[in-house]
PASEBA-1860 file (N, C-alpha, C; in nm, 3 decimals):
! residues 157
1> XXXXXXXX> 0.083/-0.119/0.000/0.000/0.000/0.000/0.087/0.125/0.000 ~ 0.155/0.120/0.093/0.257/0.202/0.089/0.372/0.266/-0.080 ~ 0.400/0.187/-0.098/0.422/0.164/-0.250/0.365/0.214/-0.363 ~ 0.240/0.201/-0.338/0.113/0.222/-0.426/0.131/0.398/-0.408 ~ 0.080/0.412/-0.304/0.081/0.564/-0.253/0.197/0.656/-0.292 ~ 0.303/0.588/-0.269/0.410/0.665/-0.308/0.473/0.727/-0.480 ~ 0.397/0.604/-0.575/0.393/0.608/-0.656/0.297/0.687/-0.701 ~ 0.157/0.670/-0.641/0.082/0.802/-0.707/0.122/0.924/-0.724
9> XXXXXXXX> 0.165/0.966/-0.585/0.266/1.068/-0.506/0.359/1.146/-0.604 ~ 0.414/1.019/-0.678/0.564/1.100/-0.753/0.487/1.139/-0.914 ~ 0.399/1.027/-0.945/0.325/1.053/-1.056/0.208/1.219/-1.030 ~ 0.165/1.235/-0.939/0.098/1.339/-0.933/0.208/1.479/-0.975 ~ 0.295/1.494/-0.872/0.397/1.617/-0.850/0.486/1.547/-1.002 ~ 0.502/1.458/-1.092/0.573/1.486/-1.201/0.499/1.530/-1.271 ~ 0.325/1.483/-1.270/0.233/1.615/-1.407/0.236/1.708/-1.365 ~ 0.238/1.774/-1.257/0.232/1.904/-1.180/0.405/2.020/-1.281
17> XXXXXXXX> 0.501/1.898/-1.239/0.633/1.917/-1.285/0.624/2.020/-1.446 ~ 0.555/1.873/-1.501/0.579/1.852/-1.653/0.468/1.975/-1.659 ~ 0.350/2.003/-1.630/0.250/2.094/-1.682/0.336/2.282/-1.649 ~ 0.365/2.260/-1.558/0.468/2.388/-1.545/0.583/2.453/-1.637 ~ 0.636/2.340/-1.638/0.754/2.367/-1.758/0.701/2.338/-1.885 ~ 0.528/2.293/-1.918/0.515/2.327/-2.070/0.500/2.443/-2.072 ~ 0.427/2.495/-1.958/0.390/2.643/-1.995/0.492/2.705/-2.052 ~ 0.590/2.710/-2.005/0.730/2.788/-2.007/0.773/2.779/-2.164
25> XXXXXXXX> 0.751/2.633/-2.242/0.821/2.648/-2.360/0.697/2.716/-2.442 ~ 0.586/2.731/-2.437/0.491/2.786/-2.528/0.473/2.942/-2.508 ~ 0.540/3.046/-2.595/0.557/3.138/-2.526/0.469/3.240/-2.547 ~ 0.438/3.391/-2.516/0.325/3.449/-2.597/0.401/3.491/-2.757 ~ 0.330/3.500/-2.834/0.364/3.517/-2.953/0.367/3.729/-2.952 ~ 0.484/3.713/-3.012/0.513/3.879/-3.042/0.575/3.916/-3.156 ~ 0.486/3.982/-3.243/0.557/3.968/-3.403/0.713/4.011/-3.423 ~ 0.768/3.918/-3.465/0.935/3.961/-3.451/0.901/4.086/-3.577
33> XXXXXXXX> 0.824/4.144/-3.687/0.867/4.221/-3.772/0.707/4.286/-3.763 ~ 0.694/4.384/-3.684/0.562/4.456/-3.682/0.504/4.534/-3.827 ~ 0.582/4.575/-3.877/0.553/4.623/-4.049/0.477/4.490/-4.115 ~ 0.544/4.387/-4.137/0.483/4.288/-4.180/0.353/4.231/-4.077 ~ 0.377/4.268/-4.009/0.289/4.185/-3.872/0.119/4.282/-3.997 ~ 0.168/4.414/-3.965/0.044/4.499/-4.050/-0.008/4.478/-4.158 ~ 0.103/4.456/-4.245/0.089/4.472/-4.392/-0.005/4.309/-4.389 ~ 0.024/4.217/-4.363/-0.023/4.083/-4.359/-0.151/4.095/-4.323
41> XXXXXXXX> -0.228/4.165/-4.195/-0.354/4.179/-4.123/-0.458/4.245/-4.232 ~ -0.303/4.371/-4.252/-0.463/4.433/-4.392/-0.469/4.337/-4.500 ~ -0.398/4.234/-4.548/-0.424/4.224/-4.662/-0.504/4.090/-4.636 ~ -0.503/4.033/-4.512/-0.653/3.961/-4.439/-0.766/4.025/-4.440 ~ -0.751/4.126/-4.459/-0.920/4.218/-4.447/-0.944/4.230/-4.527 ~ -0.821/4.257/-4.647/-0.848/4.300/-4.790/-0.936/4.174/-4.863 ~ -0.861/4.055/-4.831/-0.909/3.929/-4.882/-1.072/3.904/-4.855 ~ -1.053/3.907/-4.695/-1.164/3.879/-4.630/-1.297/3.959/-4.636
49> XXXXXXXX> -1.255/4.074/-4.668/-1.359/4.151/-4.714/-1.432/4.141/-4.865 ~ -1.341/4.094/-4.928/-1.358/4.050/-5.074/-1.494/3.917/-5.084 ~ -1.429/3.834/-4.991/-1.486/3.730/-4.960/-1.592/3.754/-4.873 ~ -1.633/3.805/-4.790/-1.773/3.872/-4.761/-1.885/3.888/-4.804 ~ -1.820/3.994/-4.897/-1.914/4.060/-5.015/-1.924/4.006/-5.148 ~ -1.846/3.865/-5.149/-1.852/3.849/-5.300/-1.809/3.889/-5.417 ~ -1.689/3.904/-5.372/-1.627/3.994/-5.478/-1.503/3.936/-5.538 ~ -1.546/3.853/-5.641/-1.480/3.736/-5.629/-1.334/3.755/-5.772
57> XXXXXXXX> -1.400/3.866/-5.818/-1.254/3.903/-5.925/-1.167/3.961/-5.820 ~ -1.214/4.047/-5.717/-1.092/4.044/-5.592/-1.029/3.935/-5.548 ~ -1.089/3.864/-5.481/-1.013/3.749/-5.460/-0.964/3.666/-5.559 ~ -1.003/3.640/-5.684/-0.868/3.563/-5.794/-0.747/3.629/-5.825 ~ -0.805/3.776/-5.782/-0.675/3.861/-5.820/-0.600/3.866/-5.696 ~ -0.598/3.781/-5.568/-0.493/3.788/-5.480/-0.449/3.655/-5.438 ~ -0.519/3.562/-5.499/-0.407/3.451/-5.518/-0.382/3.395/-5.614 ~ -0.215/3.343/-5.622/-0.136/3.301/-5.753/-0.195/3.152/-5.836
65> XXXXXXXX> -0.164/3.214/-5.930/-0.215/3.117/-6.035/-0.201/2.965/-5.993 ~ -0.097/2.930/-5.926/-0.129/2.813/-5.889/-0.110/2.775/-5.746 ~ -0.221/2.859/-5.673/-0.270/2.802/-5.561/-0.282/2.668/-5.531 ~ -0.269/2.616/-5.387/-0.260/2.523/-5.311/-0.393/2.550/-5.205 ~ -0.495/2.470/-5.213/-0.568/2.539/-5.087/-0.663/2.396/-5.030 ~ -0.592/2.351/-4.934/-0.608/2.251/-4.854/-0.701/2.216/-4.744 ~ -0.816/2.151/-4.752/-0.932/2.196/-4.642/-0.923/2.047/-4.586 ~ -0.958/2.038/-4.452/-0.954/1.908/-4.371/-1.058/1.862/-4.421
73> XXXXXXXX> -1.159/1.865/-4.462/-1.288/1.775/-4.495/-1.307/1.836/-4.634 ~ -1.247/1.871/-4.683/-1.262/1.896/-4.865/-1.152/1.858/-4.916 ~ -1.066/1.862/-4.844/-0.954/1.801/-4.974/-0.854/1.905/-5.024 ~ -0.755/1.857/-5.139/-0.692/1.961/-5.170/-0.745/2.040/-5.328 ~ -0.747/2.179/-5.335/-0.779/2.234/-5.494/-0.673/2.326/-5.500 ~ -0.661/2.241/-5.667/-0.536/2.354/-5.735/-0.607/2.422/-5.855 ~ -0.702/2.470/-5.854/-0.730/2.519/-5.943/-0.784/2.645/-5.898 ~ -0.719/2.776/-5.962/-0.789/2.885/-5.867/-0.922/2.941/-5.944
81> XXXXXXXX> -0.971/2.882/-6.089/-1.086/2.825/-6.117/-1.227/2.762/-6.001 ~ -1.185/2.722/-5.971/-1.236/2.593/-5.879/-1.263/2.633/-5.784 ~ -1.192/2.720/-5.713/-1.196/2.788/-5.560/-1.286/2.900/-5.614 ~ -1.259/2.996/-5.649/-1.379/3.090/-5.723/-1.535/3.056/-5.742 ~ -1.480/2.935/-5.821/-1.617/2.865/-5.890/-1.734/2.836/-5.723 ~ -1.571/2.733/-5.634/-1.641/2.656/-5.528/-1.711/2.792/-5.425 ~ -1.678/2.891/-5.394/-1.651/2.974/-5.338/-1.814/3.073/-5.370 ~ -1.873/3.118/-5.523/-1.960/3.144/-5.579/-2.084/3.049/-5.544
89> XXXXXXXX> -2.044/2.925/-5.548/-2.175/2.838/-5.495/-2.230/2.772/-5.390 ~ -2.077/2.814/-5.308/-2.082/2.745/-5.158/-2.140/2.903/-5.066 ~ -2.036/2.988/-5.109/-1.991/3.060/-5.025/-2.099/3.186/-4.994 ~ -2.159/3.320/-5.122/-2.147/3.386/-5.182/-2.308/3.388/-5.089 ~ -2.310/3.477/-5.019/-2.487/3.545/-4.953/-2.501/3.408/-4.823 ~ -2.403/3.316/-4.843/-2.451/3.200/-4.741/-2.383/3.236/-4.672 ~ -2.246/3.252/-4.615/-2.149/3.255/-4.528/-2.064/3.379/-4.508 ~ -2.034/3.452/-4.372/-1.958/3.531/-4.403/-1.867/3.497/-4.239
97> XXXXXXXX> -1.717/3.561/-4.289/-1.622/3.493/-4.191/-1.543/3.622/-4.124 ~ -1.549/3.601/-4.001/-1.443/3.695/-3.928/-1.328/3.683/-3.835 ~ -1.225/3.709/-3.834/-1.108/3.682/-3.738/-1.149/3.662/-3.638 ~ -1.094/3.587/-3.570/-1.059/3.565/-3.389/-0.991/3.691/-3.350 ~ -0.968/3.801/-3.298/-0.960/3.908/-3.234/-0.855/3.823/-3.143 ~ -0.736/3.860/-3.142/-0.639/3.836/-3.110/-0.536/3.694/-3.100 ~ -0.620/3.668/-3.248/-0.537/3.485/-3.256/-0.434/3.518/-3.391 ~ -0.412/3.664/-3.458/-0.339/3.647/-3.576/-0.185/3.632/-3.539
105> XXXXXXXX> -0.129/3.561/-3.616/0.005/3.530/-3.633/0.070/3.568/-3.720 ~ 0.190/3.614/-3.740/0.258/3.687/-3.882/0.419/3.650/-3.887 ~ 0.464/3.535/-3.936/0.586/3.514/-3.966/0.676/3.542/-4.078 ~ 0.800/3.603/-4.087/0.890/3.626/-4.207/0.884/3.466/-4.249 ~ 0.888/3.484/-4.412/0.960/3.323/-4.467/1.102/3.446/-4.557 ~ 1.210/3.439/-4.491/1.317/3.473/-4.624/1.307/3.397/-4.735 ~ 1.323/3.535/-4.799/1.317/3.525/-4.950/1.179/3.511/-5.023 ~ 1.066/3.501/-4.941/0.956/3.415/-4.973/0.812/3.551/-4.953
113> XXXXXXXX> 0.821/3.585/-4.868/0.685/3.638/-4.777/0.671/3.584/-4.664 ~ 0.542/3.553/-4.613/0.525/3.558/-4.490/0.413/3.442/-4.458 ~ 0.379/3.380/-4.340/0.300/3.272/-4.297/0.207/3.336/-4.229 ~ 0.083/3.379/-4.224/-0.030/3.397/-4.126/-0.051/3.261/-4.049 ~ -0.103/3.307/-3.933/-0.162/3.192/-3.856/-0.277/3.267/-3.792 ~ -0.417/3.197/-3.739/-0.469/3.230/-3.646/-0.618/3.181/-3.667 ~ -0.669/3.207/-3.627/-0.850/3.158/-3.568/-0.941/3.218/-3.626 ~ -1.008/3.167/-3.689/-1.099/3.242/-3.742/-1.291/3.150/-3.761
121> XXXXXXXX> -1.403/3.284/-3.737/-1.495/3.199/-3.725/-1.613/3.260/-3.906 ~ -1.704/3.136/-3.910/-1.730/3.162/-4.002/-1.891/3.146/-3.981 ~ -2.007/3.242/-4.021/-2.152/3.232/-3.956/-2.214/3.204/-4.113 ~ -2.316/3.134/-4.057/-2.388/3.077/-4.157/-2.541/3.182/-4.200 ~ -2.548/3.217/-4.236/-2.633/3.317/-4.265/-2.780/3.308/-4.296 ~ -2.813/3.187/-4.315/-2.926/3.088/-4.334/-2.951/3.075/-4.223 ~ -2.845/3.061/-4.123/-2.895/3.051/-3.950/-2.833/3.126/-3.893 ~ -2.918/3.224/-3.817/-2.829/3.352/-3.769/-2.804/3.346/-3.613
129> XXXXXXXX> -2.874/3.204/-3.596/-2.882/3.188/-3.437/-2.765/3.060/-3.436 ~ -2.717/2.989/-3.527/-2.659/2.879/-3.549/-2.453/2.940/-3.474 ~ -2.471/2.867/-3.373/-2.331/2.853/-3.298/-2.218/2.863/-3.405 ~ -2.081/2.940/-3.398/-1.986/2.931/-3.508/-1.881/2.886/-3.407 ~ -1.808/2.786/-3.455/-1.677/2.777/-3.345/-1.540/2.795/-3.422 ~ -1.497/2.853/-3.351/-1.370/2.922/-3.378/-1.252/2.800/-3.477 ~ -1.190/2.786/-3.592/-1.128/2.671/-3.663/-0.999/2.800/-3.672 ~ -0.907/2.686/-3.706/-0.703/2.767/-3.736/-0.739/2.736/-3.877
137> XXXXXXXX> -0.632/2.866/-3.933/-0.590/2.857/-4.083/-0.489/2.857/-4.092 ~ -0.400/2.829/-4.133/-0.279/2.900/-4.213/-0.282/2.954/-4.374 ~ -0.190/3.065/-4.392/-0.222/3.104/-4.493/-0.077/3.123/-4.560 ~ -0.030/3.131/-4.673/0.119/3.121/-4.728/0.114/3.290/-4.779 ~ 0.204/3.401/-4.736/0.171/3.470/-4.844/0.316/3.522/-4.936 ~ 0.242/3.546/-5.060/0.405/3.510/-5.133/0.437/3.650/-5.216 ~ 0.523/3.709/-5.157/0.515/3.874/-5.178/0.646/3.895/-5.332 ~ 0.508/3.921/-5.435/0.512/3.912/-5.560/0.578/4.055/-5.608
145> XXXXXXXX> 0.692/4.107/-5.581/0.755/4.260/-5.648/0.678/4.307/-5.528 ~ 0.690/4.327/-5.392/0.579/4.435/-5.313/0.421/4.415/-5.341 ~ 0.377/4.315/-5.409/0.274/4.245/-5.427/0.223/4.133/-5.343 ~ 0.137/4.126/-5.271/0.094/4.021/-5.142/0.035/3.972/-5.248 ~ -0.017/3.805/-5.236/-0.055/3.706/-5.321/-0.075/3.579/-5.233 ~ -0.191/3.515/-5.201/-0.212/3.404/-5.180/-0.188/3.255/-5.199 ~ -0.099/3.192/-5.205/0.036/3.073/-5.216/-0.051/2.988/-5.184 ~ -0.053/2.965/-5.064/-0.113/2.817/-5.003/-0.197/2.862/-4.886
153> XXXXX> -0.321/2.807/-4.872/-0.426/2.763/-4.755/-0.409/2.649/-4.701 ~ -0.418/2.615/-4.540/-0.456/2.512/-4.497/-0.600/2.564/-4.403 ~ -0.657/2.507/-4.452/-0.820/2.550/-4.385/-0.838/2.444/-4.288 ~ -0.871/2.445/-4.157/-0.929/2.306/-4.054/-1.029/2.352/-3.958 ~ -1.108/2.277/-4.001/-1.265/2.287/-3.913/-1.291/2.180/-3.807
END
C-alpha cells in the first residue's frame, strides 16, 4: 500500500512538474517584424472583405495562379478556377467569416513572404442563431515585387 501511494505521489507532482515547464516552452507570440505583422492583417481584411461581399474578381486577383488550398474535410484544390467557382456556390450570400480578435500570427519566410496563422470563425447566414466555433488557418503569403498574393491555404474545421 505504501508503494502504491508513493507512486501516485511522484506521478501526481511529475504532471504538476511537466505541466509547469510546458507552460514555459509555449511562449506568448510577439511579431518579430511589426511592419509585416500589418501589412499581412490588412491584406486579411483585404481578402476577407472581398470574400464577404462576393467579390470574387478580388479574390482571384490575390491569389497566384497556382494556388494550393487545402481543407480538412474537402480536400486539396489547385485550381484557382475551382476555388472561385467553389466559393460562388458554396460561399457567396450564405457565409460570411471573421477573425478571432487576437489569434493572428505573422511570420517572415526569407526570401519568400510571410506565414499567417490564427482563428478564425465563419456564420452561416441561413442561420443567424446557429453557434460558429472558432477553426485555425494557415495562410502562405508570397510577396510578388511588393505584391501580397495568396500561395497556399490550410483551412481546418
Amino acid at each position: 500500500m505504501k508503494n502504491t501511494k508513493n507512486f501516485f505521489t511522484f506521478l501526481l507532482i511529475s504532471i504538476t512538474l511537466l505541466s509547469c515547464s510546458s507552460k514555459k516552452i509555449i511562449r506568448e507570440y510577439i511579431p518579430a517584424d511589426k511592419e509585416l505583422y500589418k501589412a499581412i492583417g490588412a491584406m486579411d481584411s483585404v481578402f476577407f472583405n472581398a470574400y464577404n461581399q462576393c467579390d470574387l474578381e478580388r479574390q482571384a486577383s490575390i491569389y497566384v495562379d497556382d494556388i494550393e488550398f487545402y481543407h480538412d474535410k474537402g480536400g486539396l484544390m489547385t485550381s484557382k478556377q475551382g476555388i472561385i467557382d467553389a466559393t460562388r456556390k458554396n460561399i457567396c450570400g450564405k457565409v460570411t467569416r471573421e477573425l478571432v480578435k487576437g489569434s493572428l500570427e505573422v511570420y517572415p519566410i526569407k526570401d519568400y513572404g510571410a506565414v499567417e496563422i490564427g482563428f478564425h470563425k465563419f456564420y452561416n447566414n441561413q442561420e443567424p442563431d446557429a453557434p460558429s466555433i472558432p477553426s485555425k488557418f494557415i495562410i502562405m503569403w508570397l510577396n510578388d515585387n511588393g505584391e501580397w498574393k495568396i500561395s497556399k491555404v490550410i483551412s481546418l474545421h
